[in-house]
N, CA, C and O of each residue as an XYZ file, in Angstrom:
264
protein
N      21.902   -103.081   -111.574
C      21.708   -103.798   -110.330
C      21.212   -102.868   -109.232
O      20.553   -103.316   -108.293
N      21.608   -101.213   -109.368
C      21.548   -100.437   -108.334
C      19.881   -100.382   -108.496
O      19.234   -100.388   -107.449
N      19.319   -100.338   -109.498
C      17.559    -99.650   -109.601
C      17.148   -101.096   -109.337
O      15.971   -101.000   -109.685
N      17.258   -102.054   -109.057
C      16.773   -103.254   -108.541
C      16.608   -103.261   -107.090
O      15.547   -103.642   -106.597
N      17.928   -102.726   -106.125
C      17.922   -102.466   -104.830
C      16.680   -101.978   -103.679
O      16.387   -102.523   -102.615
N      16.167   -100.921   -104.234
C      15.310   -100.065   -103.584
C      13.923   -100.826   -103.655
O      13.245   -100.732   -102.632
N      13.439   -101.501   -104.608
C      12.084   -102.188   -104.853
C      12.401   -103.568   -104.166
O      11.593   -104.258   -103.544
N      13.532   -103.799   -104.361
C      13.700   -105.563   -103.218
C      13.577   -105.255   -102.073
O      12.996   -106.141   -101.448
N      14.045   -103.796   -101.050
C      14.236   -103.651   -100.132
C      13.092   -103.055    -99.837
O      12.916   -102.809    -98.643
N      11.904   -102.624   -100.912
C      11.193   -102.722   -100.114
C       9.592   -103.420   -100.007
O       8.602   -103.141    -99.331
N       9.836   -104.266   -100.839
C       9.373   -105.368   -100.566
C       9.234   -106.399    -99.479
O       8.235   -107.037    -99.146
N      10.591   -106.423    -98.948
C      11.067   -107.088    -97.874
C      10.660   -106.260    -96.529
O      10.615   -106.766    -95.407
N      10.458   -105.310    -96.744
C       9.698   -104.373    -95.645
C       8.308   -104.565    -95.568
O       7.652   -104.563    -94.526
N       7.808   -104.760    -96.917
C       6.384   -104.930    -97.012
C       5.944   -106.561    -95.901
O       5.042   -106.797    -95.098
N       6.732   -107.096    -96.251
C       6.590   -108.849    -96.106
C       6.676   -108.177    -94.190
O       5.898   -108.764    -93.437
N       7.310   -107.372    -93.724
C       7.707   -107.658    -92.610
C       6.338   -106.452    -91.724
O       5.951   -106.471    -90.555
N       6.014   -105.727    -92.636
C       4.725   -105.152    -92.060
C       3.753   -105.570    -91.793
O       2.994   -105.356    -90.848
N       3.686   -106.594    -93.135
C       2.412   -107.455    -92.828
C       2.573   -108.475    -91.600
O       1.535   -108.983    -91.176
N       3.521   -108.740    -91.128
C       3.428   -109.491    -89.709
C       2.738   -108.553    -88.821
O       1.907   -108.922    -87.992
N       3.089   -107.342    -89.004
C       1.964   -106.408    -88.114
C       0.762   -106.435    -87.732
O       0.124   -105.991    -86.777
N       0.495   -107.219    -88.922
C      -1.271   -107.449    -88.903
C      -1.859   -108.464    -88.194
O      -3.057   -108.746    -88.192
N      -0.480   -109.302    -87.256
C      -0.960   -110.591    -86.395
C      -1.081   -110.014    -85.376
O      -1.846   -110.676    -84.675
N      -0.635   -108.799    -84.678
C       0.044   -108.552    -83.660
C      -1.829   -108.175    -82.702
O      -2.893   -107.890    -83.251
N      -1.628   -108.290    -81.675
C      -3.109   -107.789    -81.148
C      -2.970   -105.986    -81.283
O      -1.949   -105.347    -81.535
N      -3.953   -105.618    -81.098
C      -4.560   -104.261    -80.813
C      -3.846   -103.332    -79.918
O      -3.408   -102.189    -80.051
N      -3.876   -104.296    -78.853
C      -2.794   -103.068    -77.499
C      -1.631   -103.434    -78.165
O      -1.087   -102.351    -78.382
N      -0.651   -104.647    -78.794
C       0.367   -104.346    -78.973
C       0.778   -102.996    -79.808
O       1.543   -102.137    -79.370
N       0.299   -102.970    -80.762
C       0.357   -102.074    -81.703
C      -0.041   -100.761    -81.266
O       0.332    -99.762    -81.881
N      -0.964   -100.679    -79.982
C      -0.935    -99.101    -79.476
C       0.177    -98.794    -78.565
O       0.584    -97.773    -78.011
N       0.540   -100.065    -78.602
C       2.237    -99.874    -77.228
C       2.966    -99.267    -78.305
O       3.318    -98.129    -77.996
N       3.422    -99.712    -79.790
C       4.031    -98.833    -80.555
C       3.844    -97.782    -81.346
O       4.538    -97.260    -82.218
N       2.563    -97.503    -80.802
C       2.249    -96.053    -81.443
C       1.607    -96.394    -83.094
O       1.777    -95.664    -84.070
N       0.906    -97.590    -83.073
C       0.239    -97.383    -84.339
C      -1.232    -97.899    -84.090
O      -1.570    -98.047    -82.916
N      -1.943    -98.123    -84.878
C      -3.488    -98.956    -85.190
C      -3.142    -99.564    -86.591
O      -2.404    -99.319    -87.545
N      -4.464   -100.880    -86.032
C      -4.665   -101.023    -87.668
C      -4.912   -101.016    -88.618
O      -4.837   -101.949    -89.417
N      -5.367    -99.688    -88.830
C      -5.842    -98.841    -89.936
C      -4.319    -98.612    -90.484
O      -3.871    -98.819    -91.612
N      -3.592    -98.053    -89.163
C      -2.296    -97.605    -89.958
C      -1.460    -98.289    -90.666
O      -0.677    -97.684    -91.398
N      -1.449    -99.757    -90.595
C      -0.827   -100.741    -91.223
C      -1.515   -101.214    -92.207
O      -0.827   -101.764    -93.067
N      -2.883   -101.192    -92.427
C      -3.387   -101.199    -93.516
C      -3.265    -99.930    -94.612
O      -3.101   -100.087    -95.822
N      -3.366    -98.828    -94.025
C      -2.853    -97.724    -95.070
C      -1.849    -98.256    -95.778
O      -2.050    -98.538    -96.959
N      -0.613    -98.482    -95.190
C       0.725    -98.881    -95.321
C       0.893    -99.710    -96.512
O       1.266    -99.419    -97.648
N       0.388   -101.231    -95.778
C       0.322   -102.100    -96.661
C      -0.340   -101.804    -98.230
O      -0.023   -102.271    -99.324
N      -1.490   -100.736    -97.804
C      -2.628   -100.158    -99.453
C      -1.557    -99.251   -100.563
O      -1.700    -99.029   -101.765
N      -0.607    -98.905    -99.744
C       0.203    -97.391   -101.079
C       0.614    -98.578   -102.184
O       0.508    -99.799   -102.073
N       0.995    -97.972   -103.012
C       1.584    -98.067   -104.219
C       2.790    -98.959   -104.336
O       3.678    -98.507   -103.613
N       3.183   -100.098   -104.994
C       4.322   -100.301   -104.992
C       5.740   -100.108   -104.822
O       6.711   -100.737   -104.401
N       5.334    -98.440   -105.562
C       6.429    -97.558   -105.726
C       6.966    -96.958   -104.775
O       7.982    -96.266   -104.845
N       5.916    -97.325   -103.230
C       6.594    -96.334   -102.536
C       6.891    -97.144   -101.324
O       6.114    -98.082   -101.146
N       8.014    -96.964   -100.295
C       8.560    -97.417    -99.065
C       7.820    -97.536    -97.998
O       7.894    -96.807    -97.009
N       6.898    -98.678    -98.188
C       5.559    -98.523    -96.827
C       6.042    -98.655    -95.893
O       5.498    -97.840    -95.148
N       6.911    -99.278    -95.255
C       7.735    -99.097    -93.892
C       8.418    -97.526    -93.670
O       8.472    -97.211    -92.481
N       8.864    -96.656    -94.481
C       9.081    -95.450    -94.059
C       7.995    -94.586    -94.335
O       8.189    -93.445    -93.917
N       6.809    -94.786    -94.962
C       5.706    -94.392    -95.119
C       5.369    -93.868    -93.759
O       5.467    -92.720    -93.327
N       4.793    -95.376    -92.960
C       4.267    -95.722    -92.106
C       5.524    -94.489    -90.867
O       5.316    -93.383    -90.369
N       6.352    -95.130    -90.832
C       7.080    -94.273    -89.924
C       7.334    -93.007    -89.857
O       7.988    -92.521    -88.934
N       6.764    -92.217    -90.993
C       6.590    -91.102    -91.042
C       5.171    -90.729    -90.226
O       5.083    -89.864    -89.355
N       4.207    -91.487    -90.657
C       2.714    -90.884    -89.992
C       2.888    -91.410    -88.626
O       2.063    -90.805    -87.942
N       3.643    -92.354    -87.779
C       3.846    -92.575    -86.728
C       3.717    -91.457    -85.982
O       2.594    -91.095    -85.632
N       4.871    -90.733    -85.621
C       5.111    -89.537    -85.059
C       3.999    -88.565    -84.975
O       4.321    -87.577    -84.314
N       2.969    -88.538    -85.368
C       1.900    -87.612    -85.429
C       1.463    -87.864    -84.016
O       1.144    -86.865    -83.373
N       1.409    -88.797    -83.546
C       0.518    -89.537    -82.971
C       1.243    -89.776    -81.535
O       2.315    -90.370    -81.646
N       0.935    -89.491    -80.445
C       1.794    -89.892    -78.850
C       1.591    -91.089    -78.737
O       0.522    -91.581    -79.099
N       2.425    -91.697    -78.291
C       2.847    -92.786    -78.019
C       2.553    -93.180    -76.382
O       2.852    -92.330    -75.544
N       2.079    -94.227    -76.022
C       1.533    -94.762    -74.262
C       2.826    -95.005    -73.960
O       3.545    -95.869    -74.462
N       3.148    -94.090    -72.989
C       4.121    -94.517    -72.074
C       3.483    -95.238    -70.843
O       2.269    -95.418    -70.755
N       4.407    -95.647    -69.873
C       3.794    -97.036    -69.218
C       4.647    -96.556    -67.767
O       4.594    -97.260    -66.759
């Protein structure tokens, strides 16, 4: 049941990234991404955690403060 965990969870991350892809342009530069970067995201491998993917290459990048 435990090696089932990690691929549901992140799946369910996947499902919730792809809402990312509605979001407009400035929203997504208010959080420090583009949408290239959510398309990277969404493109990896099954195998791997595109929501901590993604939040890893975040941080590269300054963020608009306001």
């Amino acid at each position: 049941m435990r090696s089932l965990a990690a691929p549901l969870r992140w799946w369910k991350r996947r499902r919730a990234l792809a809402k990312l892809t509605t979001l407009d342009d400035h929203i997504l530069y208010d959080i420090g991404l583009t949408r290239a970067d959510v398309r990277w995201a969404m493109n990896l491998p099954l195998g791997h955690d595109a929501a901590q993917e993604l939040q890893r290459r975040r941080p590269t990048r300054g963020l608009r403060h306001r």
